[in-house]
C-alpha atoms as an extended CHARMM CRD file, in Angstrom:
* protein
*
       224  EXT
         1         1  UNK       CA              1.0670000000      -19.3130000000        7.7900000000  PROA      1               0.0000000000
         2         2  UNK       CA             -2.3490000000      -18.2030000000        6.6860000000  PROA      2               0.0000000000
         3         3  UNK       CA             -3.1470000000      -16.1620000000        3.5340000000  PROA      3               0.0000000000
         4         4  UNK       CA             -3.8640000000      -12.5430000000        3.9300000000  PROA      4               0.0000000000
         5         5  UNK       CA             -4.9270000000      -11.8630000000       -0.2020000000  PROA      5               0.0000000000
         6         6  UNK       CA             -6.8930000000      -14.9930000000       -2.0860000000  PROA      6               0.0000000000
         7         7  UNK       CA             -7.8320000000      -14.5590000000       -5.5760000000  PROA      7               0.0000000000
         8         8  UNK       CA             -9.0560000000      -17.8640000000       -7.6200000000  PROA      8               0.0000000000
         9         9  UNK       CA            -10.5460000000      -17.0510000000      -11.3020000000  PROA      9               0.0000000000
        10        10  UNK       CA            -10.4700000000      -13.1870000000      -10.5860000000  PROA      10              0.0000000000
        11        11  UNK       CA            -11.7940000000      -11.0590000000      -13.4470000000  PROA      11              0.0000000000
        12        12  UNK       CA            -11.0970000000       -7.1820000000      -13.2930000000  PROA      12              0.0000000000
        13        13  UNK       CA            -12.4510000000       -4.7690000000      -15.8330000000  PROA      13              0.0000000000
        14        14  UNK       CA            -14.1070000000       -0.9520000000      -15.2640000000  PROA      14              0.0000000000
        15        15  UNK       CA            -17.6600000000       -1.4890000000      -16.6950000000  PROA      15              0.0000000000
        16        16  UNK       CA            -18.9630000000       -4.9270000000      -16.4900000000  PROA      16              0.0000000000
        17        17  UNK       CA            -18.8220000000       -6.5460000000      -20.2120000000  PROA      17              0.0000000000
        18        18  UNK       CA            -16.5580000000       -4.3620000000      -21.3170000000  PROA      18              0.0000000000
        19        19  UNK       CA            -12.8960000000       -5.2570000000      -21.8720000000  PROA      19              0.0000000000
        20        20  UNK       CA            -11.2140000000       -6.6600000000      -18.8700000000  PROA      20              0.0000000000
        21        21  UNK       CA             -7.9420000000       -5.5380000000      -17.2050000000  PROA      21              0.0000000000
        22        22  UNK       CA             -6.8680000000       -9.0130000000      -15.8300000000  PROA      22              0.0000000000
        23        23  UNK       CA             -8.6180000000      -12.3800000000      -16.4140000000  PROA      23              0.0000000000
        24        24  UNK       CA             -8.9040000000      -15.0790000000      -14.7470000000  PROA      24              0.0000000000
        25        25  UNK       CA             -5.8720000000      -14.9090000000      -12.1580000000  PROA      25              0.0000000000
        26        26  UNK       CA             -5.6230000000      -17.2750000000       -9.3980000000  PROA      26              0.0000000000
        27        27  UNK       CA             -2.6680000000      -16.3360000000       -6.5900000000  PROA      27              0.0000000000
        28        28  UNK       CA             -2.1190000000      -16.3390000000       -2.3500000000  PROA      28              0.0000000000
        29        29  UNK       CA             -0.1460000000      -13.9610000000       -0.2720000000  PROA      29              0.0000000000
        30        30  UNK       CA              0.5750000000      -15.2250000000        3.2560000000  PROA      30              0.0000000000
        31        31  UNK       CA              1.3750000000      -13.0440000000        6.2960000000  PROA      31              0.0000000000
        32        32  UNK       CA              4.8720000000      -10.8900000000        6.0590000000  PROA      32              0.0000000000
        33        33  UNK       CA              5.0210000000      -11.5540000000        2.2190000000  PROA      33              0.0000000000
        34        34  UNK       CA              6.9810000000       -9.1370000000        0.3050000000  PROA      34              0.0000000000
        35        35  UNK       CA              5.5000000000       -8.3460000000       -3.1720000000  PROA      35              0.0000000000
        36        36  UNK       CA              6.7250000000       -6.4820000000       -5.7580000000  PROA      36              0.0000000000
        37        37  UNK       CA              4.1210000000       -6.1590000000       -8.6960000000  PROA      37              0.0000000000
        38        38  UNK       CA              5.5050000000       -5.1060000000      -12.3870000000  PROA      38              0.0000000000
        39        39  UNK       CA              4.1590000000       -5.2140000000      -16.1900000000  PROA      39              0.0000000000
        40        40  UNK       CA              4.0250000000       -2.8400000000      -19.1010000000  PROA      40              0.0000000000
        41        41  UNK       CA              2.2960000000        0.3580000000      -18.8810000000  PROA      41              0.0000000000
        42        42  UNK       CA             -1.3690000000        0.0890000000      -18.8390000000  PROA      42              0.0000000000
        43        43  UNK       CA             -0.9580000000       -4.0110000000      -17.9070000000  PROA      43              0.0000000000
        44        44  UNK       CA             -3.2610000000       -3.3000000000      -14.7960000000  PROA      44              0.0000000000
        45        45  UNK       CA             -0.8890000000       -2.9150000000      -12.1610000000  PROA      45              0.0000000000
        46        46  UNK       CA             -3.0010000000       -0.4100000000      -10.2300000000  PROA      46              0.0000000000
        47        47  UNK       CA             -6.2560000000       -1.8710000000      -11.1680000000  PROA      47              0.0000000000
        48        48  UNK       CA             -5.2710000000       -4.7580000000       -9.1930000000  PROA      48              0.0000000000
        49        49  UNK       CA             -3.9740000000       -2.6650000000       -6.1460000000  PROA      49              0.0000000000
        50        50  UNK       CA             -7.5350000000       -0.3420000000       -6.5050000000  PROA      50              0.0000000000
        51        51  UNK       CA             -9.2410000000       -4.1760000000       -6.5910000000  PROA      51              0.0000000000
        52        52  UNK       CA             -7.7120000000       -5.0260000000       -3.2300000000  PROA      52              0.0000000000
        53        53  UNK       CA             -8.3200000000       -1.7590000000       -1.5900000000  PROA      53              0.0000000000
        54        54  UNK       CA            -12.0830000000       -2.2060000000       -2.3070000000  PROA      54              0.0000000000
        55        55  UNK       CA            -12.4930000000        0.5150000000       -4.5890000000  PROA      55              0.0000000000
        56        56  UNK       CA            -12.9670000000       -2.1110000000       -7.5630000000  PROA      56              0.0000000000
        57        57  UNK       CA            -15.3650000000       -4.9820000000       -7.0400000000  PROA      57              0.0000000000
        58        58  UNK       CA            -14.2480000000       -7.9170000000       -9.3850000000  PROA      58              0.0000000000
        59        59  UNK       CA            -16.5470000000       -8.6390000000      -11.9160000000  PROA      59              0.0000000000
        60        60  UNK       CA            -16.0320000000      -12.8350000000      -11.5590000000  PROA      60              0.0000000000
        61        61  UNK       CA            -14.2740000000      -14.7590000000       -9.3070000000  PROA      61              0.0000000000
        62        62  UNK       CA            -13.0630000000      -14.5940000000       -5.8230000000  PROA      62              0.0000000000
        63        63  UNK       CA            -10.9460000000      -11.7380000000       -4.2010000000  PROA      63              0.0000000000
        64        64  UNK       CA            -10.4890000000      -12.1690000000       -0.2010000000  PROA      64              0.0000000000
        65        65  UNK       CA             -8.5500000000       -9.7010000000        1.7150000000  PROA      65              0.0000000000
        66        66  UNK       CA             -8.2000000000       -9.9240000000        5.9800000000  PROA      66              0.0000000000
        67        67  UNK       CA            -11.1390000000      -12.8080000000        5.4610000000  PROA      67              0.0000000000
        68        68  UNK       CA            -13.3800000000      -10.1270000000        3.1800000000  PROA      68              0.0000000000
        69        69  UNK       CA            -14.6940000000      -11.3790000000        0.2370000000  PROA      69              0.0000000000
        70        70  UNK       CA            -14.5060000000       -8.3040000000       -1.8410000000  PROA      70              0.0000000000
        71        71  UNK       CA            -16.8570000000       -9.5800000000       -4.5150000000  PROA      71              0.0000000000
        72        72  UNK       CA            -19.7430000000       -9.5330000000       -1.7860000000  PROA      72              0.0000000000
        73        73  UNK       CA            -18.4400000000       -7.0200000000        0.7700000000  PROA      73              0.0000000000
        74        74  UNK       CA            -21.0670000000       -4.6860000000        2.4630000000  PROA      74              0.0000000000
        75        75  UNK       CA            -19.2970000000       -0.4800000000        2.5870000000  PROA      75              0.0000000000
        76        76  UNK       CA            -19.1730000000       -1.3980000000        5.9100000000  PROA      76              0.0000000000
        77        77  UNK       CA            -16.9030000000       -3.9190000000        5.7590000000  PROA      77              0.0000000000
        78        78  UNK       CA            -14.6110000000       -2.8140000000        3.2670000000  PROA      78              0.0000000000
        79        79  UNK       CA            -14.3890000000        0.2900000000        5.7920000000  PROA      79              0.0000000000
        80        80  UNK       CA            -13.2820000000       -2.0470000000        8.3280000000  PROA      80              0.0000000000
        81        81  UNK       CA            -10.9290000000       -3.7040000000        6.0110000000  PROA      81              0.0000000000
        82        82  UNK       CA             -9.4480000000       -0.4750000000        5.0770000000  PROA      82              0.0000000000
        83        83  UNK       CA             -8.5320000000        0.2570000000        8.3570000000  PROA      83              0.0000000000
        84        84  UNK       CA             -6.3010000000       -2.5730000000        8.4900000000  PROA      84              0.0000000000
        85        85  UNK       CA             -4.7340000000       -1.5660000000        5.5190000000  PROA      85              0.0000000000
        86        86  UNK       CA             -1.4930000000        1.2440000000        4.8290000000  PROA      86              0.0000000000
        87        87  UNK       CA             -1.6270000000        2.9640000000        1.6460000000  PROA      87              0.0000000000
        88        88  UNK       CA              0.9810000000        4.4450000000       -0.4030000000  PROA      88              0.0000000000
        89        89  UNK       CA              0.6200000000        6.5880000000       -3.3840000000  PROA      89              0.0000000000
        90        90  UNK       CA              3.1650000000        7.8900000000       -5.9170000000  PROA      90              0.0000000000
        91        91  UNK       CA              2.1850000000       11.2810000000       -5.2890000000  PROA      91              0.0000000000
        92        92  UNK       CA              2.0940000000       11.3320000000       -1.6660000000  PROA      92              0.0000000000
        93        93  UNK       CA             -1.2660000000       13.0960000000       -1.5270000000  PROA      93              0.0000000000
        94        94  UNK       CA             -0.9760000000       14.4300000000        1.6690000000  PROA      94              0.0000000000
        95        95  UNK       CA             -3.2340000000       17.2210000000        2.3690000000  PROA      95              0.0000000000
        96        96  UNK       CA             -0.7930000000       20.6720000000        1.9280000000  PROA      96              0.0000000000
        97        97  UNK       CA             -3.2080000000       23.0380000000        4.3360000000  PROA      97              0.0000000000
        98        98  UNK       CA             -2.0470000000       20.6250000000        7.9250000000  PROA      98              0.0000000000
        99        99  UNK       CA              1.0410000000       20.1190000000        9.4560000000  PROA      99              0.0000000000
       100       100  UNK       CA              3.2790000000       16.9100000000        8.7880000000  PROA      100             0.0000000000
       101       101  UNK       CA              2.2560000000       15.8560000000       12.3800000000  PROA      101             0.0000000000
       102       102  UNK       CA             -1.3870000000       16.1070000000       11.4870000000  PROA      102             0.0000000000
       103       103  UNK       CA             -0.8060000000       13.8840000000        7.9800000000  PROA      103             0.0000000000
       104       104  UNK       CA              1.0640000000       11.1500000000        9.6760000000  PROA      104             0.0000000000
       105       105  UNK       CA             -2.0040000000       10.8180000000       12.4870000000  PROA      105             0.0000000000
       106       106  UNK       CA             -4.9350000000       11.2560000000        9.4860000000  PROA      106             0.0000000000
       107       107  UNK       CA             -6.1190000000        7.5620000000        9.7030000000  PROA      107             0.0000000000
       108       108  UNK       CA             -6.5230000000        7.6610000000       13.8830000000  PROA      108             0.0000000000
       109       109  UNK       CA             -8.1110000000       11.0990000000       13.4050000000  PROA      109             0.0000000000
       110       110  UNK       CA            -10.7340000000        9.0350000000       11.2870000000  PROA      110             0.0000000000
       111       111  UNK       CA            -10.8130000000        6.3790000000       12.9750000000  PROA      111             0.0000000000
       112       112  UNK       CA            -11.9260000000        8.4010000000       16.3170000000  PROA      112             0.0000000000
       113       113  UNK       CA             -8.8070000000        7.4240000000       18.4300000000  PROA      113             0.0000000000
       114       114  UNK       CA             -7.4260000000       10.5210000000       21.5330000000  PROA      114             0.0000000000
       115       115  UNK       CA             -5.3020000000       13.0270000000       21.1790000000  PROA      115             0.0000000000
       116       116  UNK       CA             -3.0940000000       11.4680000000       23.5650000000  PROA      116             0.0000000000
       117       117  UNK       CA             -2.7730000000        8.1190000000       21.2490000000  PROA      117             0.0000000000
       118       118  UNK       CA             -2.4050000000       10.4410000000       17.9500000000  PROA      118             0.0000000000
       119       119  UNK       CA              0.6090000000       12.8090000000       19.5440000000  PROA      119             0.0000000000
       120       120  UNK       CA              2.1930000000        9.7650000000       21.0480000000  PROA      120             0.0000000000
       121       121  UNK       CA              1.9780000000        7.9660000000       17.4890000000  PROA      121             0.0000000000
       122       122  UNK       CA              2.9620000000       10.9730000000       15.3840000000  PROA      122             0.0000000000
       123       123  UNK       CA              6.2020000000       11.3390000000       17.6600000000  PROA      123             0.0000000000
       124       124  UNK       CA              7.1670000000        7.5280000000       17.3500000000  PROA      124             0.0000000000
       125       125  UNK       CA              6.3860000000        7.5600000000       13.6740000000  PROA      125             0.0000000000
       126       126  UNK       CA              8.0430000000       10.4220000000       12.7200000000  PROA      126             0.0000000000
       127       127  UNK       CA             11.0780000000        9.3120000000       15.0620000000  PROA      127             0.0000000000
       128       128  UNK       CA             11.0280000000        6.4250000000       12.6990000000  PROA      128             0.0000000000
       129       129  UNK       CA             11.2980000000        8.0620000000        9.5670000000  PROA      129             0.0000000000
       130       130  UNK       CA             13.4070000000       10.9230000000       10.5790000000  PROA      130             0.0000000000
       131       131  UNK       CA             11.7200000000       13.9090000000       10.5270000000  PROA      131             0.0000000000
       132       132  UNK       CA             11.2620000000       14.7660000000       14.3810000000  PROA      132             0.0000000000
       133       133  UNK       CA             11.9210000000       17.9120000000       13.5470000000  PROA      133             0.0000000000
       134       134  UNK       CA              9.8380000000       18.7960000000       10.5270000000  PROA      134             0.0000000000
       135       135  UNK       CA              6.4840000000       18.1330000000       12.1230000000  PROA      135             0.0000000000
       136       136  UNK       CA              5.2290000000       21.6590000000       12.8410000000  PROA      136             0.0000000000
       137       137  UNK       CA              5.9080000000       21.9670000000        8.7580000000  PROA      137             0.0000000000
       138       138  UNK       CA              3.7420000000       22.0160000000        5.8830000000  PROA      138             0.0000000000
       139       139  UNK       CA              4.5810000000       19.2880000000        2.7940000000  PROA      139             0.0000000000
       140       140  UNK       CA              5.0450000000       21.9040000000        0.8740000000  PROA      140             0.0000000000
       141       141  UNK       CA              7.9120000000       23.0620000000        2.7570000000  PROA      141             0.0000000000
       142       142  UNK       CA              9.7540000000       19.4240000000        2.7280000000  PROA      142             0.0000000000
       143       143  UNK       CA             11.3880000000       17.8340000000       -0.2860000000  PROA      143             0.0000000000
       144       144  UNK       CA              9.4970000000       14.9920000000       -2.5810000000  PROA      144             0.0000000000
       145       145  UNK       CA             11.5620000000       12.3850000000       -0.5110000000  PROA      145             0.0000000000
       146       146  UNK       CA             10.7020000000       13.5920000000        2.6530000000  PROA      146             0.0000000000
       147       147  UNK       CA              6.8280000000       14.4120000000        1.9260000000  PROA      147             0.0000000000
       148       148  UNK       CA              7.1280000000       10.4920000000        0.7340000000  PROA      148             0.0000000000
       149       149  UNK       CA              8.7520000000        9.6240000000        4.1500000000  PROA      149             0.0000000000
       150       150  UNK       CA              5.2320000000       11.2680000000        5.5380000000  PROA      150             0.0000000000
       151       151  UNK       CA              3.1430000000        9.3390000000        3.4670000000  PROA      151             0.0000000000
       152       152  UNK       CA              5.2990000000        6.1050000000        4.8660000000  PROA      152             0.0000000000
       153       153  UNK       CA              4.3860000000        7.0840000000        8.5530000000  PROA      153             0.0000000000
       154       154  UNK       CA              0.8610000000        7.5260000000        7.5020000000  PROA      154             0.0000000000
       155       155  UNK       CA              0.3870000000        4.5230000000        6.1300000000  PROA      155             0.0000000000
       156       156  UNK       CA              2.0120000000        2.6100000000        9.2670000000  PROA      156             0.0000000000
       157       157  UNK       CA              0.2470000000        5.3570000000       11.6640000000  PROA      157             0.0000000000
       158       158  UNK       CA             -2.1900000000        2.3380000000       12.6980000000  PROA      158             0.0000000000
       159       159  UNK       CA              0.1460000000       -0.3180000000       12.6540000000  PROA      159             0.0000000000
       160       160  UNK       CA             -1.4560000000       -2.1730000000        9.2200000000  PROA      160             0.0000000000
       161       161  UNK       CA             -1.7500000000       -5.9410000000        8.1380000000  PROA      161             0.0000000000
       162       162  UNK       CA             -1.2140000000       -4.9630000000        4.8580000000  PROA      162             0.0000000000
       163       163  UNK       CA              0.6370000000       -1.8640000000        3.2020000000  PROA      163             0.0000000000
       164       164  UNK       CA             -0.2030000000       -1.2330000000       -0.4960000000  PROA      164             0.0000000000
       165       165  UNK       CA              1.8300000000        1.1410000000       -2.7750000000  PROA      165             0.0000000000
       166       166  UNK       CA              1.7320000000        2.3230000000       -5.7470000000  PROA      166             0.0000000000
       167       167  UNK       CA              5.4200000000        3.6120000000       -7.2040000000  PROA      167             0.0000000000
       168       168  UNK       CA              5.8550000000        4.6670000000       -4.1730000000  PROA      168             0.0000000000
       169       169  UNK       CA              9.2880000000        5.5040000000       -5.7600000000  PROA      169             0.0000000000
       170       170  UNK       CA              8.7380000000        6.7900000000       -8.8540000000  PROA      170             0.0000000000
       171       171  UNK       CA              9.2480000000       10.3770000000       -8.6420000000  PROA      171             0.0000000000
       172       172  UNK       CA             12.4810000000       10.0030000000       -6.0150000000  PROA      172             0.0000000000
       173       173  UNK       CA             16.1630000000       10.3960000000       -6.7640000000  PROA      173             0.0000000000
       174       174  UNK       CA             18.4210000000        7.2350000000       -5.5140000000  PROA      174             0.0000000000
       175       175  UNK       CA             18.8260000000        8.1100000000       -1.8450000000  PROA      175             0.0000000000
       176       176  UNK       CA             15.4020000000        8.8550000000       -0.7370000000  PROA      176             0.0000000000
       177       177  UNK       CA             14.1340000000        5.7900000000       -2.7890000000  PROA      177             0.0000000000
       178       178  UNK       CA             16.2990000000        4.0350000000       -0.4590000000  PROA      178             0.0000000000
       179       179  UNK       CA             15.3720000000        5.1890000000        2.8340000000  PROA      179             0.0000000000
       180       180  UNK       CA             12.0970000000        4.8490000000        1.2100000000  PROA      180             0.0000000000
       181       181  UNK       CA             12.7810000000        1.0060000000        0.3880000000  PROA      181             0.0000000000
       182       182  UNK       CA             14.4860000000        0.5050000000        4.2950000000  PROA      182             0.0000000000
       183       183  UNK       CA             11.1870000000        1.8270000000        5.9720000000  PROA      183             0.0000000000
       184       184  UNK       CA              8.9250000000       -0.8350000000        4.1470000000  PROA      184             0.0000000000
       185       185  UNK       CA             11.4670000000       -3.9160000000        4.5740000000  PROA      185             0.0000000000
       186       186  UNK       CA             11.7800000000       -2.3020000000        8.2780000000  PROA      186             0.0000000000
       187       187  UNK       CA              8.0910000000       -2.6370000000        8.4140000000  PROA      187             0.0000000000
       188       188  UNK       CA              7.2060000000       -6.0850000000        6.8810000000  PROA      188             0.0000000000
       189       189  UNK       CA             10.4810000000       -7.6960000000        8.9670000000  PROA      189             0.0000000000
       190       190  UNK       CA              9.6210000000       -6.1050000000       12.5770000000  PROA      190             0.0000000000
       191       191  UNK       CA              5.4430000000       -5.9610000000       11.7720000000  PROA      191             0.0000000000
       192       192  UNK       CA              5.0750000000       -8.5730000000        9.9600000000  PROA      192             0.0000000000
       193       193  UNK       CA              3.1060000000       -6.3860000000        7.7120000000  PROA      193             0.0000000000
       194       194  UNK       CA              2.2480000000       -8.0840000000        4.4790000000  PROA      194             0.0000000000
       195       195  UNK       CA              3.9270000000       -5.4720000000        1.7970000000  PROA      195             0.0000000000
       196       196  UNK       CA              2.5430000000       -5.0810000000       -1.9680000000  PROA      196             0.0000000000
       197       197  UNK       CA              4.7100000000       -2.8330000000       -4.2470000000  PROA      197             0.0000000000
       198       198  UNK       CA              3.3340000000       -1.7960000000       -8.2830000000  PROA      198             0.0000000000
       199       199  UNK       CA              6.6760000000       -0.7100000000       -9.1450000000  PROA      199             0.0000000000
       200       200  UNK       CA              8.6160000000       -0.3920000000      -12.8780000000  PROA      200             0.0000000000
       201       201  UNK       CA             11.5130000000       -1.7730000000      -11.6320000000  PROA      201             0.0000000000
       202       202  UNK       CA             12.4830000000       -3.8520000000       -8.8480000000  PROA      202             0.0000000000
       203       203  UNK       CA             15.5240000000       -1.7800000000       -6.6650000000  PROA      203             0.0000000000
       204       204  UNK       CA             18.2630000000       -3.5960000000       -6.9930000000  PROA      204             0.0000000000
       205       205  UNK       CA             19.7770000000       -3.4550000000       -3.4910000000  PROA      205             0.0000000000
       206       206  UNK       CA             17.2540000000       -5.3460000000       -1.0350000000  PROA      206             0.0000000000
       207       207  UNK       CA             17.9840000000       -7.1750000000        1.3320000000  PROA      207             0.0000000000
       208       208  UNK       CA             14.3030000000       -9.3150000000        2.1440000000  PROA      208             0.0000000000
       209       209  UNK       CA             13.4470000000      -12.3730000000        0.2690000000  PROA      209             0.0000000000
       210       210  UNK       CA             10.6830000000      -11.5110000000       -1.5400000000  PROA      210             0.0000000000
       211       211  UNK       CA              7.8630000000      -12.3130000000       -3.7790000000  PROA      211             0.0000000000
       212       212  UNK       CA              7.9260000000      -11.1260000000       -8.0560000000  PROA      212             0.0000000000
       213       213  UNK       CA              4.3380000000      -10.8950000000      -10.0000000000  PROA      213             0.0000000000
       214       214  UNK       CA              3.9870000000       -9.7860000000      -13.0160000000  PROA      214             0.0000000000
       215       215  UNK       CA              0.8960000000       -8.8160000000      -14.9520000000  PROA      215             0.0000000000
       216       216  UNK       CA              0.7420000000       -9.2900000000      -19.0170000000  PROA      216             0.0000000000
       217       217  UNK       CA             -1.6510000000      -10.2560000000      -21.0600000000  PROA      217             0.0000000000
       218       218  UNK       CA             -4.2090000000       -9.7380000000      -18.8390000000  PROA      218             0.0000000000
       219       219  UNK       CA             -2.8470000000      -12.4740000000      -16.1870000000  PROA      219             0.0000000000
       220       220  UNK       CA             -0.9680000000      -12.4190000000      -13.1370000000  PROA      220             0.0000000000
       221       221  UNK       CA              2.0000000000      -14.8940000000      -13.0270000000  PROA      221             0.0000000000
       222       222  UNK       CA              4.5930000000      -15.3410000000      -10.0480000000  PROA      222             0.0000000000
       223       223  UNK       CA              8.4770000000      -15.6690000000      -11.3960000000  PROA      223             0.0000000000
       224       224  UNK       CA             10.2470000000      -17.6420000000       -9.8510000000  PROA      224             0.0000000000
């Protein structure tokens, strides 16, 4: 099965000669991989996860992504990649002023697609996550869980190759981290979606195989 992330020698750091984040870290993710990414605090967890999104260029080395070379990429092609791509952020960031329906369909409103295709999406989506019936409400009105639940269905609103989140638990209490949890393995087992998770602490019921990395000193290093 072919490799969806590359990185051989990969250097990260803010400003270029200045202290880097990670050095020199060489790994492979393959198509339907399960991640989960963990380290101290300030290890670089979301450095790496901002370096695969694009909005990082690595300052040596290779980092490929969906066949982009990120070290070289044109805007234009890291917009492309990006539509290929889910993201999922701790704090949702869904924009309060819009309806849920209207968050979940954000990325086809972008990317130009009908209304038809966005209603028909939104209702699946939201089907999926179980929240038919909130989406004529604002996030404001829904709890943390269920705002995260919207951020879920936006991030699989155009059916990804690769979801990326970022403690996409962390602010949850134990139920709604687990529906939370269900809806990724849900959507790397049926999608094949290739799933990376920055996360403090691995949940401990999960049912996938999947893969561990953690970051320290500066390196990335798969347990096994």
């Amino acid at each position: 099965m072919s490799n969806v992330i590359t990185a051989s020698h990969l250097t990260l750091a803010y400003d270029k000669g200045k202290k880097e984040i990670i050095k020199d870290a060489s790994f492979s993710i393959k198509k339907g991989d399960f991640v989960f990414i963990t380290g101290p605090s300030g290890s670089g967890k979301s450095t790496l996860l901002k370096a695969l999104y694009g909005q990082l260029k690595p300052t040596e080395g290779n980092l490929v992504v969906g066949g982009i070379d990120l070290a070289r990429a044109s805007s234009s092609k890291l917009q492309e990649l990006r539509t290929h791509m889910g993201i999922i952020f701790q704090d949702y960031k869904l924009v309060n002023e819009w309806t849920v329906e209207k968050n979940v369909v954000l990325p086809l409103m972008i990317a130009g697609y009908s209304m038809d295709v966005q209603r028909t999406q939104a209702q699946r989506l939201l089907k999926h996550v179980k929240l038919s019936e909130h989406a004529e409400k604002y996030p404001l009105e829904l709890s943390g869980g269920e705002q995260q639940r919207v951020g879920v269905a936006r991030a699989l609103s155009k059916n990804p190759v690769v979801i990326l989140a970022d403690e996409p638990t962390g602010n949850l209490d134990e139920y709604s981290s687990n529906v939370i949890w269900d809806l990724m393995e849900n959507a790397c087992q049926q999608l094949e979606t290739t799933v990376l998770v920055v996360t403090h602490r691995i949940p401990s019921i999960f049912s996938l195989p999947y893969r561990h990395f953690i970051i320290e000193n500066k390196g990335v290093y798969e347990v096994h």
